[in-house]
C-alpha positions as CSV (number, residue, x, y, z in Angstrom):
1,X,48.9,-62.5,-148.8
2,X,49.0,-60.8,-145.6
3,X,49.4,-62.4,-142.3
4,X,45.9,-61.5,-141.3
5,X,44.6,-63.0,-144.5
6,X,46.5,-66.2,-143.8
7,X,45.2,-66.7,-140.5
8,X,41.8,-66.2,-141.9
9,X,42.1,-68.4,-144.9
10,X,43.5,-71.6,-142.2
11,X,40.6,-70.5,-140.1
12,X,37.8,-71.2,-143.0
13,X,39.8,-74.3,-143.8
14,X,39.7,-75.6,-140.0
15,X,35.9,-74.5,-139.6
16,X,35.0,-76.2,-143.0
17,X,37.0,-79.6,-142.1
18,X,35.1,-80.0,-138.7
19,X,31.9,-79.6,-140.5
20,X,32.3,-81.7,-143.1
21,X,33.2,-84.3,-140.1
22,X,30.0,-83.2,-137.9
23,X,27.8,-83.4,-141.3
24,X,28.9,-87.1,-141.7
25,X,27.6,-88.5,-138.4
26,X,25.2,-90.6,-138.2
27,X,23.0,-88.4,-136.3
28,X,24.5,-84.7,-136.5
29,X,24.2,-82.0,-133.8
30,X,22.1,-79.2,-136.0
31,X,22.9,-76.6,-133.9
32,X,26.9,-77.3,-134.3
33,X,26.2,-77.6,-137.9
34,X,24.6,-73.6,-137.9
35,X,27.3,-72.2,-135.5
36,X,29.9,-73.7,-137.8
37,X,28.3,-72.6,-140.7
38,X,27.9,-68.9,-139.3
39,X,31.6,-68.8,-138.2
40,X,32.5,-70.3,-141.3
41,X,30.4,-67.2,-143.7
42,X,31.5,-64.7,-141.4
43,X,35.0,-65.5,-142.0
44,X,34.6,-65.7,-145.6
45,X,33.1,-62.4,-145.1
46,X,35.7,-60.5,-143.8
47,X,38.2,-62.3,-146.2
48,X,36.0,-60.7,-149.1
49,X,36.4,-57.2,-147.2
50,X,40.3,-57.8,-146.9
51,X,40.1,-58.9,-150.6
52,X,37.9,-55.5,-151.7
53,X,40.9,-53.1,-150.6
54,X,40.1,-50.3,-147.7
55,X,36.8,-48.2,-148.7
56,X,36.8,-44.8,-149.9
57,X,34.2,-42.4,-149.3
């Protein structure tokens, strides 16, 4: 695992933790909840890029 990769992959974990906590309020801030769940896919994005090797053309 590369350092990049790493850094990624504790980013998704911190972004998935806070919004597991923000979904579990009692009355949740819906906009938080689709800025961390855009930050959290785009991460998982470019992990799935860094997973797929550089592109050839």
């Amino acid at each position: 695992m590369t350092a990049r990769t790493f850094k990624l992959t504790e980013m998704h974990q911190r972004i998935d933790a806070r919004l597991r906590a923000a979904q579990r309020r009692p009355a949740p801030d819906w906009a938080e909840l689709s800025r961390l769940k855009r930050a959290k896919l785009r991460i998982k994005d470019m992990l799935a890029r860094l997973a797929a090797g550089p592109r050839r053309s």
